[in-house]
Steps between C-alpha positions, in 0.01 A plus 500: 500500500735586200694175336807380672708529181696890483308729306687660224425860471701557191652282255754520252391374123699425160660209342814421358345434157324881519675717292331823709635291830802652622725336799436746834693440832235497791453391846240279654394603784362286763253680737235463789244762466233639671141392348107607553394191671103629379564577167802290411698762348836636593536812683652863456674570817589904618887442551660818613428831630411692845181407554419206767392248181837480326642174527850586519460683801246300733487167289165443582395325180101547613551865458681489206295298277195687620667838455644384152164340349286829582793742308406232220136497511485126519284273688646353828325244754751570819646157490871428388688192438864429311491325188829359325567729111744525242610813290730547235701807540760613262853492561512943556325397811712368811817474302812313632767700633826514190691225710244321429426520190496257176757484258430478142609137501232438734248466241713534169704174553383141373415382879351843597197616643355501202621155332162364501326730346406355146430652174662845595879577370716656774814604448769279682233241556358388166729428218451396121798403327441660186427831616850494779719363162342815283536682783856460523582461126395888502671610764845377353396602140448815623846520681650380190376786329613744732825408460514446120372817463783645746751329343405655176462833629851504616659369202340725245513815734718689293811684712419864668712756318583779774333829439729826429483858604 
């Protein structure tokens, strides 16, 4: 018999401290399966078409599982059970409808979804004071340039003399 614990059949890897990790919305899905009670494996079911074995249509999981192992050449001993497994599917799967979407602040504010996460800088969410004061130091230097330079423009423009016949 297979271990009470969920079995994951995918998991998601990286670290906060990889520079090659990269942050990746996903969904964990929580799932009772179908297993190979003889061989301790999970199964390939045949899920849809018009022949008697598709599950959708009689949901008869014998059939299926029998039906869906053969098209996979894989061993199967005729006994099923359910077994508890996680996946990690990402977020283009099952998406929320738009009303219920996040907002930006929903991770990129200092008690977002993402506040503890450490050793990553996210915009909204992390801060360093240094880099906010340069920051806005260049944003009003470059504003006062604009308009010096305007102001110069227009009192050295020299007046338009109309143009004759």
């Amino acid at each position: 018999m297979p271990s009470k614990a969920p079995i994951n059949v995918n998991m998601m890897s990286g670290d906060a401290t990889d520079p090659a990790s990269r942050i990746w919305p996903f969904k964990k899905m929580h799932t009772v399966q179908p297993y190979d009670k003889g061989n301790n494996t999970l199964v390939y079911m045949h899920l849809w078409g018009v022949d008697d074995a598709a599950f959708w249509g009689n949901y008869d999981y014998s059939k299926a599982i029998e039906k869906g192992m053969n098209k996979n050449n894989l061993p199967y001993s005729g006994e099923f059970g359910f077994i508890e497994t996680h996946s990690y599917w990402p977020i283009t799967h099952m998406v929320a409808p738009k009303e219920n979407a996040l907002h930006c602040a929903d991770c990129h504010a200092k008690t977002g979804r993402l506040s503890s996460l450490n050793g990553v800088y996210i915009p909204g969410n992390t801060s360093h004071k240094w880099l906010d004061v340069l920051g806005l130091f260049l944003v009003f230097a470059t504003l006062l340039g604009v308009l010096v330079h305007g102001i110069i423009r227009k009192l050295s423009a020299s007046p338009s003399v109309p143009k004759g016949d």
